[in-house]
N, CA, C and O atoms as a Tripos MOL2 file, in Angstrom:
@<TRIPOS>MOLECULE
protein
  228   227    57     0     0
PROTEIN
NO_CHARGES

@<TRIPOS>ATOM
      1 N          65.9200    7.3570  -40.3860 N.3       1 UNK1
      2 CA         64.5370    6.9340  -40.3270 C.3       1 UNK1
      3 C          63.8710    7.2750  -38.9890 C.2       1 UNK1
      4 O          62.6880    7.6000  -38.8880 O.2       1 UNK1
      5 N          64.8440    7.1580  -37.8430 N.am      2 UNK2
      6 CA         64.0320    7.8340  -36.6960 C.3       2 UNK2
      7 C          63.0810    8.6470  -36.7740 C.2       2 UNK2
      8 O          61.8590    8.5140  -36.6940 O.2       2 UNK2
      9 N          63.7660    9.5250  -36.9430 N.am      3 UNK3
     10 CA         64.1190   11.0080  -37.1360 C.3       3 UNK3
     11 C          62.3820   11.7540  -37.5110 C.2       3 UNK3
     12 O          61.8050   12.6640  -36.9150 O.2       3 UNK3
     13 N          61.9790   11.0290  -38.5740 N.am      4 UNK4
     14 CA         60.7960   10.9070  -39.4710 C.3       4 UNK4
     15 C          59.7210   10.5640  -39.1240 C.2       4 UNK4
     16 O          58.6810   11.0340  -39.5840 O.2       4 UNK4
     17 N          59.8010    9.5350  -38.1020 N.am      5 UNK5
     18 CA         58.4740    8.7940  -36.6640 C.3       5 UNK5
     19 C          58.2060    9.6970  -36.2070 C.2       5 UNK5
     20 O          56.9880    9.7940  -36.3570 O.2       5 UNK5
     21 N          58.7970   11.0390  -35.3630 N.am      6 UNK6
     22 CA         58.2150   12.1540  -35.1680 C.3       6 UNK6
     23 C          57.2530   12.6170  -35.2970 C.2       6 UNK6
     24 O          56.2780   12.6820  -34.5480 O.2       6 UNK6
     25 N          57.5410   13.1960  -36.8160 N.am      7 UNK7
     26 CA         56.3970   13.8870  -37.5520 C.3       7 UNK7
     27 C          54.8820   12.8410  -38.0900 C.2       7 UNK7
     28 O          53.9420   13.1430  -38.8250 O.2       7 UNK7
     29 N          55.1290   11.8380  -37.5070 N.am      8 UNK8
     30 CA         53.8990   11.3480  -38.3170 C.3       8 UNK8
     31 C          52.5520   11.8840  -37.5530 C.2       8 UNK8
     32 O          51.5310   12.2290  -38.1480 O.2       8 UNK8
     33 N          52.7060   11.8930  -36.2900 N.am      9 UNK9
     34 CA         51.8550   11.8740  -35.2210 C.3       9 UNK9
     35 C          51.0900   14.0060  -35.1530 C.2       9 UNK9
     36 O          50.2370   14.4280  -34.3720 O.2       9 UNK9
     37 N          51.4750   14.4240  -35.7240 N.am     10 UNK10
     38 CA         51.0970   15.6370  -36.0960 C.3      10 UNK10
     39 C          49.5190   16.1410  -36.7120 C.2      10 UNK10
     40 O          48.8640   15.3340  -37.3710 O.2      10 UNK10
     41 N          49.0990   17.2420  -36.4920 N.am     11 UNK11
     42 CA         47.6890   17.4860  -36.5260 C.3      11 UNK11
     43 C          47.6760   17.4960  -38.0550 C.2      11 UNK11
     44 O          48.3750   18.3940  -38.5240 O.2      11 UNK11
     45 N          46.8480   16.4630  -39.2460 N.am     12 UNK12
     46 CA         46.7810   16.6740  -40.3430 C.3      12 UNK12
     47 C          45.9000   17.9200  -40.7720 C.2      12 UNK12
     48 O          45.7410   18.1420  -41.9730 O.2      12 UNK12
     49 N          45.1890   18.9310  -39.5840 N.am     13 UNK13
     50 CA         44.4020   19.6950  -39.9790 C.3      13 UNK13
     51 C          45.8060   20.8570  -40.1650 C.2      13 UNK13
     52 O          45.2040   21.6090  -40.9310 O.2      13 UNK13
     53 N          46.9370   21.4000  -40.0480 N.am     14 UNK14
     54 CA         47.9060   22.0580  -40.6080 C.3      14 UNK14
     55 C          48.2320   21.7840  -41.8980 C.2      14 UNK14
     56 O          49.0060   22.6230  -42.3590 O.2      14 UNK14
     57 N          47.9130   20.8810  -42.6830 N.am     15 UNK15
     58 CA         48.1510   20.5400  -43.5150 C.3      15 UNK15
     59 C          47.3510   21.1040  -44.5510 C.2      15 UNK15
     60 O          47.8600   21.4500  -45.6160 O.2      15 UNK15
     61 N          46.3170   21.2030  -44.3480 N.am     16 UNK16
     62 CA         45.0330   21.9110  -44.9640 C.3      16 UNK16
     63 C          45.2890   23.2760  -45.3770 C.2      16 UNK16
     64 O          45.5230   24.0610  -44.4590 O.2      16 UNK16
     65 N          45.2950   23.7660  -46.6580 N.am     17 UNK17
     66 CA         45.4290   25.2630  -46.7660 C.3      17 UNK17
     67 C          44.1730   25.6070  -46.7040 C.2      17 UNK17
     68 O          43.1590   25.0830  -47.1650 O.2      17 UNK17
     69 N          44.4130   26.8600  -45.8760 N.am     18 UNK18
     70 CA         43.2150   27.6240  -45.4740 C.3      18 UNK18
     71 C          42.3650   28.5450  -47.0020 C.2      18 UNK18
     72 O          41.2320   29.0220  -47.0670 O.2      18 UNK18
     73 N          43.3730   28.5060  -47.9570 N.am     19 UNK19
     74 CA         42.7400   29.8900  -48.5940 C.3      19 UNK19
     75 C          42.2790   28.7290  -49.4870 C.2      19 UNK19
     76 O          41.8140   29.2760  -50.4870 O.2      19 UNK19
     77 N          42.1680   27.2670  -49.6360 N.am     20 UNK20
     78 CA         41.6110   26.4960  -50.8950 C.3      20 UNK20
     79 C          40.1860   26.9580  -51.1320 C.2      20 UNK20
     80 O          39.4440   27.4190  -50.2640 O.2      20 UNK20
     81 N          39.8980   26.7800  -52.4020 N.am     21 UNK21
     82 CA         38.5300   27.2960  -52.6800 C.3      21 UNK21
     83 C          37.3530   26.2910  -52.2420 C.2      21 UNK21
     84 O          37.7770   25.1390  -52.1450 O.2      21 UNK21
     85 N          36.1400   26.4120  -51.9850 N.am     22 UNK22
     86 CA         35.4790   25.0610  -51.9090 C.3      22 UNK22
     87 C          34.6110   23.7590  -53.1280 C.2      22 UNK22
     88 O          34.0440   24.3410  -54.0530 O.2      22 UNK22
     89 N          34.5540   23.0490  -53.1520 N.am     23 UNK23
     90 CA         34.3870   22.2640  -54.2590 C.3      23 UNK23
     91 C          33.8540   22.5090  -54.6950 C.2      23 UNK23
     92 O          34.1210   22.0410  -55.8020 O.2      23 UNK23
     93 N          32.4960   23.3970  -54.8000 N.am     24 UNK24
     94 CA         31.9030   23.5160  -55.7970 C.3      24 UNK24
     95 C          32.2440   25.3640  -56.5920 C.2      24 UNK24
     96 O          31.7060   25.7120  -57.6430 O.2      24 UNK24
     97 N          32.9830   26.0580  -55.9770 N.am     25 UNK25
     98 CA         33.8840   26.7960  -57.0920 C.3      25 UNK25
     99 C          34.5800   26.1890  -57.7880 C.2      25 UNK25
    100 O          34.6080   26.4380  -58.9930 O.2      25 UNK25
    101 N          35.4210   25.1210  -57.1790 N.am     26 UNK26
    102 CA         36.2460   24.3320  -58.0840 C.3      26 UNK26
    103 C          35.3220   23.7060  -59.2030 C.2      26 UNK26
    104 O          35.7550   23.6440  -60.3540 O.2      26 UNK26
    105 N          34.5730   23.4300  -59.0180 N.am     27 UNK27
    106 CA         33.4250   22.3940  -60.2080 C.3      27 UNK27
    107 C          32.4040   23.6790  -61.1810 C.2      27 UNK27
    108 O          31.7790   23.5280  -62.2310 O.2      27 UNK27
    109 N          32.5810   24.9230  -60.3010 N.am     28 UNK28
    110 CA         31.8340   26.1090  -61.0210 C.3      28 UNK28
    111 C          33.3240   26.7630  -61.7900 C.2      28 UNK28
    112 O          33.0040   27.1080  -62.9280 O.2      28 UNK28
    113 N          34.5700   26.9920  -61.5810 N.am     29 UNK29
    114 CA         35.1640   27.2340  -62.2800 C.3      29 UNK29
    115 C          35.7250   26.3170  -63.6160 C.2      29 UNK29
    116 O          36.2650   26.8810  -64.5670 O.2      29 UNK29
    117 N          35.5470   24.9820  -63.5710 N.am     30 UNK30
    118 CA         35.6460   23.7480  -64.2810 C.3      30 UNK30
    119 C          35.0340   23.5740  -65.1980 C.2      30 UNK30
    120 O          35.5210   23.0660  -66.2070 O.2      30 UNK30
    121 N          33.2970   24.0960  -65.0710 N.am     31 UNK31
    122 CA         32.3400   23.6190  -65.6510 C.3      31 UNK31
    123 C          31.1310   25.3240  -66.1680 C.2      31 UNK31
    124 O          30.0990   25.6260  -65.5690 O.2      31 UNK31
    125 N          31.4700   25.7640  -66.8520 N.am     32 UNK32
    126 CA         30.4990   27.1270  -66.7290 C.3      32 UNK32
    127 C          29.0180   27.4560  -67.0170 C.2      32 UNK32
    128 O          28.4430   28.4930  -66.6850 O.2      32 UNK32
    129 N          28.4320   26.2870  -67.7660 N.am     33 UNK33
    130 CA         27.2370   25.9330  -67.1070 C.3      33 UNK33
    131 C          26.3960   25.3290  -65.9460 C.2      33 UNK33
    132 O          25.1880   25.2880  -65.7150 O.2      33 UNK33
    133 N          27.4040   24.9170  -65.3660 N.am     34 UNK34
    134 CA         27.3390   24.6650  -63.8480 C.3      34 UNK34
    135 C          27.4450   26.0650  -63.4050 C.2      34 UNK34
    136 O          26.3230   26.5560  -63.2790 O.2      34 UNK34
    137 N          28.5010   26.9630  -63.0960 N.am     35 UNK35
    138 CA         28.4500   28.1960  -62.6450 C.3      35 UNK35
    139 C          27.4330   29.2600  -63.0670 C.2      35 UNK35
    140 O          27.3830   30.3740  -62.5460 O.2      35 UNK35
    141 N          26.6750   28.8640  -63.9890 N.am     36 UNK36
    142 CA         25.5700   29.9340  -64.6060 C.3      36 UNK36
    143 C          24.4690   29.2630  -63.4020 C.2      36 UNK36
    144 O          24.2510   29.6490  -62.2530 O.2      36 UNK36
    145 N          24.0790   28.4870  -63.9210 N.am     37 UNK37
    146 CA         23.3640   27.8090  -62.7210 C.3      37 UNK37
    147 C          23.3870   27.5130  -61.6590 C.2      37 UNK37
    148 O          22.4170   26.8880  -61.2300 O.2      37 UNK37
    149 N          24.7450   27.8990  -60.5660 N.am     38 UNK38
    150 CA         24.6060   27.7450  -59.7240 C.3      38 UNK38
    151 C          25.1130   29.4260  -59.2970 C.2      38 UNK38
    152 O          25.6000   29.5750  -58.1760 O.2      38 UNK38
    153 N          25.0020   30.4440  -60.0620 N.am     39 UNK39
    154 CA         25.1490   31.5830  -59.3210 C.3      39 UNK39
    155 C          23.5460   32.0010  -59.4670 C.2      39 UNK39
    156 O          22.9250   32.5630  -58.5650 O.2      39 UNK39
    157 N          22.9710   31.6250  -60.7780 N.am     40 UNK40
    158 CA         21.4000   31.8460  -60.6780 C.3      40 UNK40
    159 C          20.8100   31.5000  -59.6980 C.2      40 UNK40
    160 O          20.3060   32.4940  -59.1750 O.2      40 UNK40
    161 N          20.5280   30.3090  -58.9770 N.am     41 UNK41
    162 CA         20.5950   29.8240  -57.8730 C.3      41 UNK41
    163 C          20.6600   30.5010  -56.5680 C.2      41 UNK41
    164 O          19.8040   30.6340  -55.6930 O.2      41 UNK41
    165 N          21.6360   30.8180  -56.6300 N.am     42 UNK42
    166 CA         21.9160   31.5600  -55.5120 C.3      42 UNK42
    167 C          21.7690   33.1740  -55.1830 C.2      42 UNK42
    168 O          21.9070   33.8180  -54.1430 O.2      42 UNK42
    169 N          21.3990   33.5640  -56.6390 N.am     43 UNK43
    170 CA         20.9350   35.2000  -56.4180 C.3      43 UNK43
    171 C          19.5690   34.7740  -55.7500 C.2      43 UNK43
    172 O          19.2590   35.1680  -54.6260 O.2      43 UNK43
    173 N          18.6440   33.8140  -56.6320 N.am     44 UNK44
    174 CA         17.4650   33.4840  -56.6480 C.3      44 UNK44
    175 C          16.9420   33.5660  -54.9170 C.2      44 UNK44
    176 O          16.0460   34.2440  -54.4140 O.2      44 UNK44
    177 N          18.1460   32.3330  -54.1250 N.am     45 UNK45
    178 CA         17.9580   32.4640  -52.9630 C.3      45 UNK45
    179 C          18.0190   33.8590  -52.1680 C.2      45 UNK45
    180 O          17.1230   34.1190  -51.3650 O.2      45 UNK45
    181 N          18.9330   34.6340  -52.3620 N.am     46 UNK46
    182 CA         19.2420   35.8130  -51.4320 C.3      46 UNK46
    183 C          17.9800   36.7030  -52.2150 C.2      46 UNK46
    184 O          17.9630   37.9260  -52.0720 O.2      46 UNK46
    185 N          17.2450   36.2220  -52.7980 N.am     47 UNK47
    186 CA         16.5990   37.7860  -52.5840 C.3      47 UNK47
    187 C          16.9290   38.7310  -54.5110 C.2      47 UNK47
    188 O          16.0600   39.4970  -54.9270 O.2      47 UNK47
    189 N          18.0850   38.4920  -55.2740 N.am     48 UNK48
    190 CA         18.8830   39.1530  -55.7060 C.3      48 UNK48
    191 C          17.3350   39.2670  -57.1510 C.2      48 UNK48
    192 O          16.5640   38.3250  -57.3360 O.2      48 UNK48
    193 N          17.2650   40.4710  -57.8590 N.am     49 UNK49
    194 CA         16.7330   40.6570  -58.8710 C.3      49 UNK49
    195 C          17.3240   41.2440  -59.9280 C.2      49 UNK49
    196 O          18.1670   42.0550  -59.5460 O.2      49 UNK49
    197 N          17.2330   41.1710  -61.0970 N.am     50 UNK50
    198 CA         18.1170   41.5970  -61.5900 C.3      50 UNK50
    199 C          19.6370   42.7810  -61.5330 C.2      50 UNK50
    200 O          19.8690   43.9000  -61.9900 O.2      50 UNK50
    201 N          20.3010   41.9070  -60.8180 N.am     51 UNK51
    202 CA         21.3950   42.1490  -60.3920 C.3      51 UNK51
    203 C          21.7020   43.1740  -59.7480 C.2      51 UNK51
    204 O          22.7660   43.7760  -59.8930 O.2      51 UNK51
    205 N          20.5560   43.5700  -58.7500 N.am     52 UNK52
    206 CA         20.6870   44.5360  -57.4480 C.3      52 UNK52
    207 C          19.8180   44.2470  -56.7150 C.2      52 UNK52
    208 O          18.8830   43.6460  -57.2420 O.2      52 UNK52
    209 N          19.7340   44.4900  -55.4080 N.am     53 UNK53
    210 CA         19.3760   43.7140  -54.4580 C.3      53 UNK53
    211 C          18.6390   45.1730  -52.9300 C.2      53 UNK53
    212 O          17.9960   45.2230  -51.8820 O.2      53 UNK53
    213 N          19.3450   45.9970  -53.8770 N.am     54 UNK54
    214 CA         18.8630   47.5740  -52.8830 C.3      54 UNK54
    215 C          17.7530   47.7650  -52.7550 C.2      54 UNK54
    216 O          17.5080   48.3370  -51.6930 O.2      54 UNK54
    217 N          16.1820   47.3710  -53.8730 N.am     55 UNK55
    218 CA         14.7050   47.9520  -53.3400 C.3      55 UNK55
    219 C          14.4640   46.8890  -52.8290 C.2      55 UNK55
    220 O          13.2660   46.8670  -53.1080 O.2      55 UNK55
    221 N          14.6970   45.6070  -52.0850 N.am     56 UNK56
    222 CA         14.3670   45.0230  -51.0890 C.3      56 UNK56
    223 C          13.5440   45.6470  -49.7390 C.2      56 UNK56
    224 O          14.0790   46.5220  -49.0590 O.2      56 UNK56
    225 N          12.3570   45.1820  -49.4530 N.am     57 UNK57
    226 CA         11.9520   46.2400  -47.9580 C.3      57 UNK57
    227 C          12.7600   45.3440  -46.7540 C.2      57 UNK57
    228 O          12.7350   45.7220  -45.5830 O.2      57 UNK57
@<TRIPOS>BOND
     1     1     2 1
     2     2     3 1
     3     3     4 2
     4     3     5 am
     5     5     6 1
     6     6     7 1
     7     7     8 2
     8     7     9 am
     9     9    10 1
    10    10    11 1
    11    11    12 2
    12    11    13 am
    13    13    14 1
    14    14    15 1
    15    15    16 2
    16    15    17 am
    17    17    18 1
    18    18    19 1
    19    19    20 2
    20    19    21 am
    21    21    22 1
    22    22    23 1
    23    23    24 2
    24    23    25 am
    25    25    26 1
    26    26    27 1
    27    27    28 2
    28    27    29 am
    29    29    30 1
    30    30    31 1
    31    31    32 2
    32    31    33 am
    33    33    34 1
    34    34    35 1
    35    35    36 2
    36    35    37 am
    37    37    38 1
    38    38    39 1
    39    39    40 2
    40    39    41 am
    41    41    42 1
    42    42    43 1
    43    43    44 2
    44    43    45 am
    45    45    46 1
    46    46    47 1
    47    47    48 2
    48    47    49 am
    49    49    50 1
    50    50    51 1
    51    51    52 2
    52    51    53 am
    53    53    54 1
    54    54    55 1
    55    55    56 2
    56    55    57 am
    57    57    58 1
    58    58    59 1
    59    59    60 2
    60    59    61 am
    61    61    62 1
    62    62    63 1
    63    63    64 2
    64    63    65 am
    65    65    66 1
    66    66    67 1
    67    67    68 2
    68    67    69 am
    69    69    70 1
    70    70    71 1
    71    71    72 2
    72    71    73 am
    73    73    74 1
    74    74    75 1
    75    75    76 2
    76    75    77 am
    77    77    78 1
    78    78    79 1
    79    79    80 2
    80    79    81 am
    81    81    82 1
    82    82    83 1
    83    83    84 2
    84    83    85 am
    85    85    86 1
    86    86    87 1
    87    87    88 2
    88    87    89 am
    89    89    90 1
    90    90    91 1
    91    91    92 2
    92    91    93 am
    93    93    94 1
    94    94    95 1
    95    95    96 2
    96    95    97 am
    97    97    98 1
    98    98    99 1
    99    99   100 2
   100    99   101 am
   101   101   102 1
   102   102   103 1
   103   103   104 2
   104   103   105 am
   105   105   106 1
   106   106   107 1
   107   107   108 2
   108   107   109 am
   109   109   110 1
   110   110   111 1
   111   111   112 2
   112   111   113 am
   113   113   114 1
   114   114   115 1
   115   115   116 2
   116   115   117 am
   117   117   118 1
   118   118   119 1
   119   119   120 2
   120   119   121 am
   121   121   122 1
   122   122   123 1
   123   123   124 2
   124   123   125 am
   125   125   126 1
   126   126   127 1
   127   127   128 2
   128   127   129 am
   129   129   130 1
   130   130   131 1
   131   131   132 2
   132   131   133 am
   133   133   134 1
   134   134   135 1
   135   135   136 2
   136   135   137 am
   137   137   138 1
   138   138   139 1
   139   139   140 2
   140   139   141 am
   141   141   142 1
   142   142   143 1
   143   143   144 2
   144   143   145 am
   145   145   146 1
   146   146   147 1
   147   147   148 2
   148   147   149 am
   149   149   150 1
   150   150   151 1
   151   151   152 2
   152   151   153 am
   153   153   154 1
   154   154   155 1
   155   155   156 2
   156   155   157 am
   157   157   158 1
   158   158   159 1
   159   159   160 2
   160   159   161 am
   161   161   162 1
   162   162   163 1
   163   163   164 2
   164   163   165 am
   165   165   166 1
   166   166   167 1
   167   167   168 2
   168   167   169 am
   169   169   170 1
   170   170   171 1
   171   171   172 2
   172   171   173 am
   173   173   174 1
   174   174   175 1
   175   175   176 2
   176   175   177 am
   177   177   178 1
   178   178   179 1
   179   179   180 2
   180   179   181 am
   181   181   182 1
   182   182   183 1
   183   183   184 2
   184   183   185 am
   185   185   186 1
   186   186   187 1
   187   187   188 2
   188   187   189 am
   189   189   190 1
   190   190   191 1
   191   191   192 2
   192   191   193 am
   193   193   194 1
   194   194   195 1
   195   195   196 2
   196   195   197 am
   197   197   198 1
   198   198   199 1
   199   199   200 2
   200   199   201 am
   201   201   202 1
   202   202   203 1
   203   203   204 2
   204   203   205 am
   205   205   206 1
   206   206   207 1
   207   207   208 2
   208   207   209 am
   209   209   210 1
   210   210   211 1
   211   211   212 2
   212   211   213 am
   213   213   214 1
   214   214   215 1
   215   215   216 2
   216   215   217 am
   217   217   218 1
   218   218   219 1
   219   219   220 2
   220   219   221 am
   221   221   222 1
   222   222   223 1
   223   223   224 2
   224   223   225 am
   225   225   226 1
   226   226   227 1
   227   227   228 2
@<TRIPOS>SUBSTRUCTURE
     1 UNK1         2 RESIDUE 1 A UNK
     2 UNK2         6 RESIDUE 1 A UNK
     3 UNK3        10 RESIDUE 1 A UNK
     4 UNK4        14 RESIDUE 1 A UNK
     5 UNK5        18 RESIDUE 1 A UNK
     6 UNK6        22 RESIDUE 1 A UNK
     7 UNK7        26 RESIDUE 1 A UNK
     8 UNK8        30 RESIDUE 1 A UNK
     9 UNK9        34 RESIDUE 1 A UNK
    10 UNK10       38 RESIDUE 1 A UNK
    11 UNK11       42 RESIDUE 1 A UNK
    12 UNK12       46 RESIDUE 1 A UNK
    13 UNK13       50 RESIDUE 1 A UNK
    14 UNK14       54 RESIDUE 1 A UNK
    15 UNK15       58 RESIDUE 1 A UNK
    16 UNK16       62 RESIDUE 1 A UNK
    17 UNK17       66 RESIDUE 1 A UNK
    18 UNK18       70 RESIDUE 1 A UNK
    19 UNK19       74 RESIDUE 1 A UNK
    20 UNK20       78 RESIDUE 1 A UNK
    21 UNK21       82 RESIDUE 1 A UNK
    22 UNK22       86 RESIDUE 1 A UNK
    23 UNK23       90 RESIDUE 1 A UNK
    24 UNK24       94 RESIDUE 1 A UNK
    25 UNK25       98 RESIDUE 1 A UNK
    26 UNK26      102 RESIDUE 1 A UNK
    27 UNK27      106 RESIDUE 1 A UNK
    28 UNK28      110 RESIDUE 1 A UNK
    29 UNK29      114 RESIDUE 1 A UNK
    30 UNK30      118 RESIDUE 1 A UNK
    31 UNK31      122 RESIDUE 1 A UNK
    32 UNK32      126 RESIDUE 1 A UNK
    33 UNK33      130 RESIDUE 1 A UNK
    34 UNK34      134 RESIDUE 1 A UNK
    35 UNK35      138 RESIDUE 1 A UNK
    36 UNK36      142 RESIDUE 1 A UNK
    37 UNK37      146 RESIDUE 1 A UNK
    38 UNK38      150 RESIDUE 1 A UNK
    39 UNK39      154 RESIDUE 1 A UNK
    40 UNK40      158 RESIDUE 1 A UNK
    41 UNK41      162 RESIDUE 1 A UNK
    42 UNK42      166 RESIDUE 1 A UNK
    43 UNK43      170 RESIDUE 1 A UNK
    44 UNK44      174 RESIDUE 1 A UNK
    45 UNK45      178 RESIDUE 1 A UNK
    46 UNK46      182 RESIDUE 1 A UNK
    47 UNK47      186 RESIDUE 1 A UNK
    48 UNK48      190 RESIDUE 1 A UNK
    49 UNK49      194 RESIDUE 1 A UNK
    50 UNK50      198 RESIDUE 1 A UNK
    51 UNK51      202 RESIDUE 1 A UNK
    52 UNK52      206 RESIDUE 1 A UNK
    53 UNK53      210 RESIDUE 1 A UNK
    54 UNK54      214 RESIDUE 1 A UNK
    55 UNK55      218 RESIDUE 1 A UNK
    56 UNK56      222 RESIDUE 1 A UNK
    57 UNK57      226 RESIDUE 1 A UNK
């Protein structure tokens, strides 16, 4: 049991995988009317028109 007191005291941010997706892919891969709407969304923001974004000035 010592042994184990050690490790408690350790940075819980190592613990964290770096490559996890963020919650709302997780809730856009979960849910796909959520993901319709929230990639619409987000073309909407950048600019995006039907699905190219090149005659932008």
């Amino acid at each position: 049991m010592p042994k184990n007191r050690r490790f408690i005291n350790k940075n819980h941010e190592e613990k964290a995988h770096p490559d996890s997706p963020d919650g709302l892919l997780v809730a856009a891969s979960k849910n796909k009317r959520f993901a319709h709407r929230f990639v619409s969304e987000f073309r909407k923001l950048q600019g995006v028109k039907n699905g190219c974004n090149s005659h932008q000035s």
